[in-house]
PAZAPA-4460 file (N, C-alpha, C; in steps of 0.05 Angstrom, whole numbers, plus 32768, in hexadecimal, padded with zeros to 4 digits):
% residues 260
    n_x    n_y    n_z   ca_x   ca_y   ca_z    c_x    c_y    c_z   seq   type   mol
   80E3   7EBB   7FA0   80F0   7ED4   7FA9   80DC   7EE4   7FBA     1      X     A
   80EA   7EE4   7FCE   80CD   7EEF   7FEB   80D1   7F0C   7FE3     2      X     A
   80C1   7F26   7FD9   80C3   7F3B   7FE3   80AF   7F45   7FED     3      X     A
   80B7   7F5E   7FF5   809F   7F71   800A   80A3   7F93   8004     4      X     A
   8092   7F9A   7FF4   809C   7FBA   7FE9   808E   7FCE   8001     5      X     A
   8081   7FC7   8011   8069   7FDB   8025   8070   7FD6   803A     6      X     A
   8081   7FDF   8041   808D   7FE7   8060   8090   800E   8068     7      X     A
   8082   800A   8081   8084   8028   808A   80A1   8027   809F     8      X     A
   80A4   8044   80A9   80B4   8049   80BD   80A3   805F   80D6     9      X     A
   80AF   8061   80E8   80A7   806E   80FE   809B   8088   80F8    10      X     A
   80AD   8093   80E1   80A4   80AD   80DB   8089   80B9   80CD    11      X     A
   8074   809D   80CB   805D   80A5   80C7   804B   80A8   80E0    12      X     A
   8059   80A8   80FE   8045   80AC   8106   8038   809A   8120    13      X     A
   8037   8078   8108   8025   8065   8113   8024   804E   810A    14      X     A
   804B   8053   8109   805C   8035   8109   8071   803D   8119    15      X     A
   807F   8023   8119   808A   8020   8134   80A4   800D   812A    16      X     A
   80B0   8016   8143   80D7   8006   813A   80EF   8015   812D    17      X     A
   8104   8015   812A   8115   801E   8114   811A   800C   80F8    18      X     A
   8125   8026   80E8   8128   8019   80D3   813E   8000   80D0    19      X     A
   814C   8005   80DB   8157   7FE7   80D8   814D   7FCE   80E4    20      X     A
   8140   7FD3   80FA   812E   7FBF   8102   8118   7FAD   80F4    21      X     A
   810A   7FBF   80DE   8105   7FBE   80C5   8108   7F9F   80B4    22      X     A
   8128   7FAE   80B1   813A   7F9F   80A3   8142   7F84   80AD    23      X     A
   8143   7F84   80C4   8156   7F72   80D5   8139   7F5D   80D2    24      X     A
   8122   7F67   80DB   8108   7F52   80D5   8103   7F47   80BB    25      X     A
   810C   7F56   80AE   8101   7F4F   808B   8117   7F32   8085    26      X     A
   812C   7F39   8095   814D   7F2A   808E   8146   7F0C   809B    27      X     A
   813B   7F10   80A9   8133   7EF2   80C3   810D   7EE9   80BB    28      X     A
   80FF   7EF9   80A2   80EB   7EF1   809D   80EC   7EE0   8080    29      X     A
   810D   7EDB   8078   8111   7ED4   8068   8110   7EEB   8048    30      X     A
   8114   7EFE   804A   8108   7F12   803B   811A   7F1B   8025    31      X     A
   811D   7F0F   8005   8135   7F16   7FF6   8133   7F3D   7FF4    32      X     A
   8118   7F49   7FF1   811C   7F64   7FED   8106   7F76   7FFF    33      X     A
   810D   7F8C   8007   80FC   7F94   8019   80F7   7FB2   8012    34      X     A
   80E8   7FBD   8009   80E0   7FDD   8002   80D7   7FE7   801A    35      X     A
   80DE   7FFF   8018   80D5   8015   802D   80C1   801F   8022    36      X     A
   80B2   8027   802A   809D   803B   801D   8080   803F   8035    37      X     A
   808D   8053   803E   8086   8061   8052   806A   8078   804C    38      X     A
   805A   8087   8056   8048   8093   804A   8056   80A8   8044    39      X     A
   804D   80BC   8022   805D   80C2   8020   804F   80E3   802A    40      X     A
   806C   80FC   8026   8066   810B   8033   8061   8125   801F    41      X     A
   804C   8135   802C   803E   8141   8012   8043   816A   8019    42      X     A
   804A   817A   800E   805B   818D   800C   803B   81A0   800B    43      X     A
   8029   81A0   8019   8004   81AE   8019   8014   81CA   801C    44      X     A
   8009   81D3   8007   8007   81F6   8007   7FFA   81FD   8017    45      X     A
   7FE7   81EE   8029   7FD6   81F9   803F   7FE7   8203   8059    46      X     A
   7FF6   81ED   8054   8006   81F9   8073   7FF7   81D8   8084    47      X     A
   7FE3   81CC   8075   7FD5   81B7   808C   7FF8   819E   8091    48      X     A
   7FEC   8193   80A7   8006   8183   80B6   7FFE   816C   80BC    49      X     A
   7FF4   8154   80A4   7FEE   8136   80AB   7FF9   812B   80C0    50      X     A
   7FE9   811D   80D0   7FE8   810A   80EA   7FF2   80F2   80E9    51      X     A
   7FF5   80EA   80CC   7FF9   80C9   80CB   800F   80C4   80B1    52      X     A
   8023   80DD   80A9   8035   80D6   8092   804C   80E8   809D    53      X     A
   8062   80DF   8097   807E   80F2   8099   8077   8110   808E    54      X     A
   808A   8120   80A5   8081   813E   8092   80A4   8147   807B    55      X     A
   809B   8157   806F   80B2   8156   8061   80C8   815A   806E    56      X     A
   80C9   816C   807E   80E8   816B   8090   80F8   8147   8099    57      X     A
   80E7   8134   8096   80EC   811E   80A2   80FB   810B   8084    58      X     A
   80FA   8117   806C   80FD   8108   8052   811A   8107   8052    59      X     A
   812A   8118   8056   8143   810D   8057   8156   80FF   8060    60      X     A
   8143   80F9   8080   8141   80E2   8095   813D   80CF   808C    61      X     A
   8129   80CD   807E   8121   80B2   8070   8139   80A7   8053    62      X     A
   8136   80BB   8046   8148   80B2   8037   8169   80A8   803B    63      X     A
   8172   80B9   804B   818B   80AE   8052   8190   8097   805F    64      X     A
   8171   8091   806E   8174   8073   8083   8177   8066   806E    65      X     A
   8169   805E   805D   8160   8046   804E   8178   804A   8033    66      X     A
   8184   805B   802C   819F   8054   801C   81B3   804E   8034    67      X     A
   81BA   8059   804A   81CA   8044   8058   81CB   802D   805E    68      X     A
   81A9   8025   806C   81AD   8008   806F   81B5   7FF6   8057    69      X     A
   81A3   8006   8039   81AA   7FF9   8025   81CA   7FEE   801F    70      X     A
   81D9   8004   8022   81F8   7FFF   801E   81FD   7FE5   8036    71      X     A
   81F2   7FE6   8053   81FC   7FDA   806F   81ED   7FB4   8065    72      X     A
   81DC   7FBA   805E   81CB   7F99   805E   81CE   7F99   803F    73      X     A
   81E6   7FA4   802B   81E8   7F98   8012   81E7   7F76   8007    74      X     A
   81F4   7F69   801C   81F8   7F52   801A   81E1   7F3B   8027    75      X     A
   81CE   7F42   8035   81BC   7F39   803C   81A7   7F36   802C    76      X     A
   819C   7F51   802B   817D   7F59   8020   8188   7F6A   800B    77      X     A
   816F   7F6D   7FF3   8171   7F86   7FE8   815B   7FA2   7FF7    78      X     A
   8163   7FB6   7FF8   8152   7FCF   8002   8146   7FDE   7FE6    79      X     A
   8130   7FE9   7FF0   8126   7FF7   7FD8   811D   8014   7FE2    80      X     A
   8114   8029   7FD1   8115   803D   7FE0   80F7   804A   7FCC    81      X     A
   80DF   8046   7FDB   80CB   804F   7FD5   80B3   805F   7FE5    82      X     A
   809C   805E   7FDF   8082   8078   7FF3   806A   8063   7FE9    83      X     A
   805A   806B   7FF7   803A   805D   7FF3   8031   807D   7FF5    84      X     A
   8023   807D   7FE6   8014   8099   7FD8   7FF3   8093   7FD2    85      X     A
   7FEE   80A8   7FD5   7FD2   80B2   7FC5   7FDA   80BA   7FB2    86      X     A
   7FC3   80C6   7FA5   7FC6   80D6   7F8B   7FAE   80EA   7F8C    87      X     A
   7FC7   8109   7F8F   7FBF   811D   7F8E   7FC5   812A   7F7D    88      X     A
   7FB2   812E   7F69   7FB7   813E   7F4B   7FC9   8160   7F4E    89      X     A
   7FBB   8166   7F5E   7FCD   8183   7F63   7FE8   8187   7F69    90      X     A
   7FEF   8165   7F71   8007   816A   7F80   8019   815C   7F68    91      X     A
   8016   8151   7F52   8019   8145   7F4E   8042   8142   7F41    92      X     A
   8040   8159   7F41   8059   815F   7F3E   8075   8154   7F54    93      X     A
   806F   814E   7F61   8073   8148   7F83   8081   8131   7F7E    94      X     A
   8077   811A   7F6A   8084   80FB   7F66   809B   8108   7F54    95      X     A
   809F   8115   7F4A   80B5   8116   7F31   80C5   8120   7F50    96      X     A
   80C2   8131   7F60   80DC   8144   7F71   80E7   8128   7F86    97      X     A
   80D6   8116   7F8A   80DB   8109   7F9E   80E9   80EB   7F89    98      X     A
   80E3   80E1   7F79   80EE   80D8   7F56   8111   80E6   7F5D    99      X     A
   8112   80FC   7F58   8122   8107   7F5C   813F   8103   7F73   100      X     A
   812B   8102   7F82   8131   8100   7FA5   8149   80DD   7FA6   101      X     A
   8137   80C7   7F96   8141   80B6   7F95   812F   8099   7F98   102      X     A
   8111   80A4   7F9E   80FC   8095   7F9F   80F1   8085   7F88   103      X     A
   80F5   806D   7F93   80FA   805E   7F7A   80E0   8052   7F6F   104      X     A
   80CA   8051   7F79   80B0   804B   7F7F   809A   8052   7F8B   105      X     A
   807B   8053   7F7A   806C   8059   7F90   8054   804D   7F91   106      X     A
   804E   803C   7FA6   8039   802F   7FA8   8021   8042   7FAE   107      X     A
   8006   803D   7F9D   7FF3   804D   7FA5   7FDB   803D   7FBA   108      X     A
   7FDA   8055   7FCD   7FCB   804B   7FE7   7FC2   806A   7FEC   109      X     A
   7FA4   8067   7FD6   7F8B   807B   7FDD   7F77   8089   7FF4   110      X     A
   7F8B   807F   800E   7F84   8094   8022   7F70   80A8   801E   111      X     A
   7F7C   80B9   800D   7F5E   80D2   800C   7F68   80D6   7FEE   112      X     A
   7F44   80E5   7FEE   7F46   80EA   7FD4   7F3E   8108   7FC8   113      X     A
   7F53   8113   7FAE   7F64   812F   7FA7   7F73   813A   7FBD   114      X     A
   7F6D   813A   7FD8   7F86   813F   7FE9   7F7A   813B   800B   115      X     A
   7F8F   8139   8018   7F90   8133   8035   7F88   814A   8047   116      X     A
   7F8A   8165   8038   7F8E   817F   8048   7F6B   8184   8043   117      X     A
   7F5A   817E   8036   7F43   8180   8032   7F2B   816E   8036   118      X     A
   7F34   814F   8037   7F21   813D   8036   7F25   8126   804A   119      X     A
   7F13   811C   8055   7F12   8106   806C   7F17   80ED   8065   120      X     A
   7F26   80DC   807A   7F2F   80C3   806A   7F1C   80B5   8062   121      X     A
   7F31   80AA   8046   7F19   8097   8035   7F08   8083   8043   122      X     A
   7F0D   8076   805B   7F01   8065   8061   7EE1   806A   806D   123      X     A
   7EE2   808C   807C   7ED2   808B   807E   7EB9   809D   806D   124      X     A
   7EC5   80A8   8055   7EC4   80AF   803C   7EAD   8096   802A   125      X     A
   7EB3   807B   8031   7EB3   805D   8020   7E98   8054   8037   126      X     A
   7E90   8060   8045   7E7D   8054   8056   7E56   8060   804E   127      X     A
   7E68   806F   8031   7E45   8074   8023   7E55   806D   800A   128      X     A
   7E3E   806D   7FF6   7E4E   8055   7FDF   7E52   8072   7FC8   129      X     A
   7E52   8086   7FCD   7E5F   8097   7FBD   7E77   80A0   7FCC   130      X     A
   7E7D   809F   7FD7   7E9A   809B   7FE0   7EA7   8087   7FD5   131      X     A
   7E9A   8079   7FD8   7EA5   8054   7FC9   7EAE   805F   7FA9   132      X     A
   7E9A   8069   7F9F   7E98   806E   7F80   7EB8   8080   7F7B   133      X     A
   7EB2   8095   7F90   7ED0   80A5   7F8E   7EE4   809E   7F94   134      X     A
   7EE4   808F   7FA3   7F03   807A   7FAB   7F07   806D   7F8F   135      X     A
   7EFB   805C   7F83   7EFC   8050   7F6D   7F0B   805D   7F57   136      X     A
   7EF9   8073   7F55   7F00   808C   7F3C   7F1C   8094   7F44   137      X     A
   7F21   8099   7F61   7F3D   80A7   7F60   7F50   8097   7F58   138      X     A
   7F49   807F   7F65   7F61   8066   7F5A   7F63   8069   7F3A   139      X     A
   7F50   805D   7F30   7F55   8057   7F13   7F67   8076   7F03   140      X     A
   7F5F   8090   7F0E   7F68   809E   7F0B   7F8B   80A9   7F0A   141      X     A
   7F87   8098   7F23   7FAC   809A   7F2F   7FBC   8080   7F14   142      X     A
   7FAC   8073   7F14   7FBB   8058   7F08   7FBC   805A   7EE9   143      X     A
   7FB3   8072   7EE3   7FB2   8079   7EC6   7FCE   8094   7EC3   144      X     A
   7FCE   8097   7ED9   7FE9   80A9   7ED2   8005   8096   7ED2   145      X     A
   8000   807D   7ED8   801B   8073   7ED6   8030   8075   7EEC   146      X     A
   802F   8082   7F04   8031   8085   7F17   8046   806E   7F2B   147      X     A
   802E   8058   7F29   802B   8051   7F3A   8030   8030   7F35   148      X     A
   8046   801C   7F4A   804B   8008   7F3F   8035   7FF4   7F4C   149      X     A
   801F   7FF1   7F5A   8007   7FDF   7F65   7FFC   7FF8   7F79   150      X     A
   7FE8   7FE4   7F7E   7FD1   7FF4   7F8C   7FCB   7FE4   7FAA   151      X     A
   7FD6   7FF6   7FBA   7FD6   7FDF   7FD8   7FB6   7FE7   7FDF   152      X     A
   7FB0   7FCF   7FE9   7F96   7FC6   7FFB   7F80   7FD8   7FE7   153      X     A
   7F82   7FD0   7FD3   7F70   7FD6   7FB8   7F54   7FD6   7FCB   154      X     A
   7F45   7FC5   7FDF   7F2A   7FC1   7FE3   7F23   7FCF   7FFC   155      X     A
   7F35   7FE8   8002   7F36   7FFF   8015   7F1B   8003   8022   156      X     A
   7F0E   8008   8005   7EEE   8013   800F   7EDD   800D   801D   157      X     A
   7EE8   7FEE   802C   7ED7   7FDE   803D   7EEB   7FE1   8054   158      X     A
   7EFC   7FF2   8057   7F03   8000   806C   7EF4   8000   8086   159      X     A
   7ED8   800C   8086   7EC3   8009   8098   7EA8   7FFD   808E   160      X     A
   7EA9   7FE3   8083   7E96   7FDB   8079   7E9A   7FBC   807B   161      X     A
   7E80   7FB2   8084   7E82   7F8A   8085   7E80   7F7D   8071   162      X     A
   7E85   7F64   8066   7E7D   7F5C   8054   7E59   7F5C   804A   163      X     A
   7E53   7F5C   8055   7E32   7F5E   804D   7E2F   7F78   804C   164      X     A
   7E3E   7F8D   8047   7E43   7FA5   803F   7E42   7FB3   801E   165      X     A
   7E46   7F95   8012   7E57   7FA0   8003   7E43   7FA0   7FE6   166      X     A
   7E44   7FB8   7FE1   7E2C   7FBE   7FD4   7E2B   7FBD   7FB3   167      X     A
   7E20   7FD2   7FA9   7E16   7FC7   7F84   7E30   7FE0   7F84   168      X     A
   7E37   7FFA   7F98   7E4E   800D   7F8F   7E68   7FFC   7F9B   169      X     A
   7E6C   7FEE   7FAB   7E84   7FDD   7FAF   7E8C   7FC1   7F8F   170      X     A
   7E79   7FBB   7F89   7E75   7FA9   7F74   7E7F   7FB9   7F5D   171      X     A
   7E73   7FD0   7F5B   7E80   7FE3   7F3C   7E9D   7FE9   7F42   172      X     A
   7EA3   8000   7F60   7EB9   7FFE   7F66   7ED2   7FE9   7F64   173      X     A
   7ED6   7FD4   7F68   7EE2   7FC0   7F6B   7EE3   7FBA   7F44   174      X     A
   7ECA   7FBB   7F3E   7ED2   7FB0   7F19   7EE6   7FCE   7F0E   175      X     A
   7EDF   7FE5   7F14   7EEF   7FFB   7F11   7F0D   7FFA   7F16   176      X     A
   7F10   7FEF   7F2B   7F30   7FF4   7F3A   7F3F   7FD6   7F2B   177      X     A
   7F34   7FBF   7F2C   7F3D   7FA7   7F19   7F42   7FB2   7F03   178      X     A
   7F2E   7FC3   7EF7   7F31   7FC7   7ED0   7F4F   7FD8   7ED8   179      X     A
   7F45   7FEB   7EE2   7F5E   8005   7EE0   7F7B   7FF2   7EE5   180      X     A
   7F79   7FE3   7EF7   7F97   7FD5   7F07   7FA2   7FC2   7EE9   181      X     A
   7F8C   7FAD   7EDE   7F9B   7FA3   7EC6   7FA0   7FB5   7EB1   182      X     A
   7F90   7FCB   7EA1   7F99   7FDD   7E93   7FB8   7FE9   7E95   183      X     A
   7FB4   7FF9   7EAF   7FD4   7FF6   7EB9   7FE8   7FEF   7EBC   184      X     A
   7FE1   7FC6   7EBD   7FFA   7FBF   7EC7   8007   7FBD   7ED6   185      X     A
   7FEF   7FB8   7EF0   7FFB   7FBE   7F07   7FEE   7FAF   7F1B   186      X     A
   7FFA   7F9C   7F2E   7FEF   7F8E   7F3D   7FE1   7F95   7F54   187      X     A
   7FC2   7F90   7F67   7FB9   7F98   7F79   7FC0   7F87   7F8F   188      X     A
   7FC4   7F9B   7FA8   7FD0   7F87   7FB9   7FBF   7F75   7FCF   189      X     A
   7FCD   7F68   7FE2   7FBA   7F4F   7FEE   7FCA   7F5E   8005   190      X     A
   7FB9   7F69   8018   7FC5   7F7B   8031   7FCB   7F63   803C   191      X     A
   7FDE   7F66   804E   7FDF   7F55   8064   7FE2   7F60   807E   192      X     A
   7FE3   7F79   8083   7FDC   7F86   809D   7FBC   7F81   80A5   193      X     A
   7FAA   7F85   808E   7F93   7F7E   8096   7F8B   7F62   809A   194      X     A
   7F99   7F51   8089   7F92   7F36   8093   7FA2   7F30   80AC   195      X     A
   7FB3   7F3E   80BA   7FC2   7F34   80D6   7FB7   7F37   80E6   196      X     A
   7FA1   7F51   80E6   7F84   7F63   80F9   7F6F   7F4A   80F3   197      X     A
   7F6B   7F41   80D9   7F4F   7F2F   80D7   7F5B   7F11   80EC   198      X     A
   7F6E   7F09   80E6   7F7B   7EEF   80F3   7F7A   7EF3   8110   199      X     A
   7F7D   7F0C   811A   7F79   7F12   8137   7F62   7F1F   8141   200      X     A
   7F48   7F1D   812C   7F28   7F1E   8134   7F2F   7F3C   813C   201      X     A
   7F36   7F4A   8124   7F3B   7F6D   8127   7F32   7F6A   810E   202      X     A
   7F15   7F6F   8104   7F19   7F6F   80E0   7F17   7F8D   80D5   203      X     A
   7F2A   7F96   80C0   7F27   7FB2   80C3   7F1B   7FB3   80A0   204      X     A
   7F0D   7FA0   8098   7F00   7FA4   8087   7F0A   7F9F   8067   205      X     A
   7F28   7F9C   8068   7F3A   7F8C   804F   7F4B   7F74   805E   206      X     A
   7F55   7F68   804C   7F52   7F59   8038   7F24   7F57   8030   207      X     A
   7F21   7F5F   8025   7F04   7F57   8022   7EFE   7F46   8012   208      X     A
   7EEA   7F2F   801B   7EEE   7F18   8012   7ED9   7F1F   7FFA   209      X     A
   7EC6   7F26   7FF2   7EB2   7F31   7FDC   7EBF   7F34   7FC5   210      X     A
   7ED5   7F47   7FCD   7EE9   7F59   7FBD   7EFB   7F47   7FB2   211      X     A
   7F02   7F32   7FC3   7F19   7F2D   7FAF   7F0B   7F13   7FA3   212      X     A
   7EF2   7F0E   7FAE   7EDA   7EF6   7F98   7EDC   7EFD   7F85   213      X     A
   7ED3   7F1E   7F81   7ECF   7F23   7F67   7EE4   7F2B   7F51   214      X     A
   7EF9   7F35   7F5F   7F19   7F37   7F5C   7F22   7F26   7F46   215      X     A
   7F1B   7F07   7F4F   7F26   7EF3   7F41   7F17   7EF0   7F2A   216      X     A
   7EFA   7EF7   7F18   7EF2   7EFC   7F07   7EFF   7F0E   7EEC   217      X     A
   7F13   7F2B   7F01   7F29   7F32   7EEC   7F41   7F2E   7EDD   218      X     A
   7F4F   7F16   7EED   7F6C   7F10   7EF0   7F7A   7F26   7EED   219      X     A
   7F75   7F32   7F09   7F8F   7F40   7F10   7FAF   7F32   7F1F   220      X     A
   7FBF   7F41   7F19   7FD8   7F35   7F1D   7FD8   7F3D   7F42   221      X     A
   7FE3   7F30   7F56   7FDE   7F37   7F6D   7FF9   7F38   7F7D   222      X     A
   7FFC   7F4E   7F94   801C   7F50   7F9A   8015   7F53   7FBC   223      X     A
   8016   7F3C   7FCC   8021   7F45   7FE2   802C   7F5B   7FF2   224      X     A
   801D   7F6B   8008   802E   7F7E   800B   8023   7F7D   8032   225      X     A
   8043   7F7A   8038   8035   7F7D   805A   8034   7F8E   8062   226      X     A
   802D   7FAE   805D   802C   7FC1   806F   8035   7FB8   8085   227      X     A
   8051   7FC0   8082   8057   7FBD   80A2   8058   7FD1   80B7   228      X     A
   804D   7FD5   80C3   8051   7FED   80DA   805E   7FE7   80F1   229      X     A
   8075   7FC8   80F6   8082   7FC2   8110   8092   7FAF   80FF   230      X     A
   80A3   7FB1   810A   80B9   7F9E   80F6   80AB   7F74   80FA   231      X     A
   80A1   7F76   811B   8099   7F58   8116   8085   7F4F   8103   232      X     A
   8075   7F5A   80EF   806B   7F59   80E3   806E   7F4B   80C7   233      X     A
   8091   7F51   80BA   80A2   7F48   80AD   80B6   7F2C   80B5   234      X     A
   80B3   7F26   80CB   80BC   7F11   80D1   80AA   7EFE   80DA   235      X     A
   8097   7F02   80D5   8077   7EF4   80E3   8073   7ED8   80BE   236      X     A
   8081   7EC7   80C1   8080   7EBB   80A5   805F   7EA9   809E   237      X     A
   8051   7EA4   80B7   803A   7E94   80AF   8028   7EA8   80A4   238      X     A
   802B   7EC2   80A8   801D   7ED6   80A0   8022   7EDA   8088   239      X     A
   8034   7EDA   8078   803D   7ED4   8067   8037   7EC1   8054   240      X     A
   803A   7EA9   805A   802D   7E92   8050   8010   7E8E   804C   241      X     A
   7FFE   7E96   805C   7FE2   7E95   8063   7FD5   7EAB   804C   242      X     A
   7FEE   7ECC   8042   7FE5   7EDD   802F   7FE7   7ECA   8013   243      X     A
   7FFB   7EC4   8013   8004   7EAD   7FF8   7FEC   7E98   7FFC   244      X     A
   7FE0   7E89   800A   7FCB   7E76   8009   7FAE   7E82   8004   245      X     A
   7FA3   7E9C   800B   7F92   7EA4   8006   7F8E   7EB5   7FE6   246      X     A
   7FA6   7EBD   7FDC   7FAB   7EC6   7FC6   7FA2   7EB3   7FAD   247      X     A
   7FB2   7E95   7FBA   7FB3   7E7F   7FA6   7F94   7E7A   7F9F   248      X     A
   7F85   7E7C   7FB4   7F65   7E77   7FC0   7F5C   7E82   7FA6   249      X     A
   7F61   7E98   7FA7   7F55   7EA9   7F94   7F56   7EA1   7F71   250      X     A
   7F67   7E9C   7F72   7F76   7E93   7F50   7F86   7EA3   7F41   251      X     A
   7F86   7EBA   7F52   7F98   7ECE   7F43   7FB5   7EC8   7F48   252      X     A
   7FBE   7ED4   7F33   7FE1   7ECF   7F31   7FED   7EE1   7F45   253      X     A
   8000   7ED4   7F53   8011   7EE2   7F61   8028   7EEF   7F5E   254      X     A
   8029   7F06   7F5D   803D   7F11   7F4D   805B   7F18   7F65   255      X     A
   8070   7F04   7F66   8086   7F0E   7F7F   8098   7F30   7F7D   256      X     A
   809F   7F31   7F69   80A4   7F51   7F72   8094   7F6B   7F56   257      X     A
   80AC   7F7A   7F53   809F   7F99   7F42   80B9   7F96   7F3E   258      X     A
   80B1   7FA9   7F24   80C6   7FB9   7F0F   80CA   7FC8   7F15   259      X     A
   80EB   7FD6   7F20   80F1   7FF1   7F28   8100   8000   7F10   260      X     A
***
C-alpha cells in the first residue's frame, strides 16, 4: 500500500503547482493515499508574518481544496487532510482549534525552536552543537505531548553540516530523538526531498548517512515521506523505490502508512 502523508501546496510560499495537480501526480505515481500537510499556519500575537508557511487567512483555502478534491478523486485515491508543524509550547492550544477545523494530522517538522517570531532557522541554529542539543530537546519534547503522528527528516540538524561533521552533540542528539520517537510510537522519517537534492549532487545535509548508521542500532519504525513541493515529485517512482532500498539498507522496519 504506497502512501505519502507530506505533501505541501503553493500556499507556503515555496512550492509550486495546484492542488489537484498534486493529486493527479500522486494518482499516476501509483499512490493508494496521499496527505496534504502543508506548513502549518501559526496565529503570532506579534503581528510577525512568516515567509515560508500559509498565513491564516489562506486556511480556509486550504481546507476546502482538499475536502473537495477528496469528494472529486473518491474513487481513485484516498485524500487526507493534515499540517507539518513545529512545536510551539505557547501556542499550543492552536492544534486542538485547527483538530477542530478538521485537521486530521500532524507531522512534526522542527523548523525553529519555541517559536518562528523569535528564533532563526534551526538549520542554521544546528551549525554549533548546542543548537544541535536544542533541536534534540525540542523534539523529544514535542513527541512527549502526543501531538504528533512521526517526525519528518528527524536528522534536520545536519541541515548545514557534512558528514565528517557529525559530532559527539550530533551522536547524543540522534540517540535522544530515536529514544523519544520509539517511546512515542512514532515513526522517523526517510526524507526524500533531500535524497532527490543528494541524487542530483545538491546535498542539503539529510537523509544523513551517520544518522541513520546509528539509527539502525535503535529500531526505529521508519515512514517515507516525499516532501513534495511540485507535484513531479510524486510521480517520480524510482525515487521512490531507491527511498524503500536505502531504508531496507538500514534494517529498520518500514512502516507503509499512520493511524488517523
Amino acid at each position: 500500500m504506497k502512501m505519502n502523508y507530506h505533501t505541501h501546496t503553493a500556499r507556503c510560499m515555496h512550492a509550486e503547482g495546484t492542488d489537484e495537480q498534486y493529486v493527479l501526480a500522486a494518482i499516476e505515481g501509483g499512490f493508494r493515499g496521499l496527505g496534504f500537510a502543508d506548513h502549518i499556519p501559526w496565529p503570532f500575537k506579534s503581528g510577525f508574518v512568516s515567509p515560508i508557511r500559509m498565513p491564516m487567512s489562506d486556511l480556509d483555502g486550504y481546507l476546502n481544496s482538499v475536502n473537495q478534491l477528496r469528494e472529486r478523486y473518491a474513487d481513485r485515491i484516498e485524500l487526507y487532510m493534515g499540517m507539518e508543524s513545529e512545536y510551539f509550547p505557547r501556542y499550543r492550544d492552536h492544534y486542538d482549534y485547527l483538530r477542530d477545523r478538521g485537521c486530521q494530522y500532524f507531522i512534526l517538522g522542527q523548523h525553529y525552536n519555541d517559536t518562528e517570531e523569535e528564533n532563526d532557522y534551526i538549520g542554521f541554529e544546528c551549525e554549533t552543537d548546542d543548537g544541535v542539543k536544542r533541536y534534540a530537546d525540542q523534539v523529544a519534547e514535542a513527541l512527549n505531548t502526543g501531538i504528533f503522528c512521526y517526525v519528518a527528516h528527524p536528522d534536520l540538524f545536519m541541515r548545514h553540516r557534512t558528514a565528517d561533521q557529525y559530532s559527539n552533540a550530533c551522536i547524543e542528539a540522534a540517540k535522544v530523538i530515536c529514544q523519544a520517537a520509539k517511546e512515542a510510537n512514532v515513526p522517523i522519517e526517510y526524507n526524500l526531498l533531500g535524497l532527490d537534492l543528494q541524487l542530483q549532487g545538491r546535498d542539503r545535509g539529510y537523509p544523513s548517512t551517520p544518522f541513520w548508521q546509528q539509527a539502525s542500532a535503535y529500531g526505529n519504525r521508519v515512514i517515507l515521506g516525499v516532501d513534495a513541493h511540485k507535484p513531479s515529485s510524486l510521480s517520480n517512482t524510482d525515487l521512490w523505490e531507491e527511498g524503500i532500498r536505502r531504508v531496507n539498507a538500514t534494517g529498520l522496519e518500514l512502516q507503509e502508512s499512520i493511524s488517523l
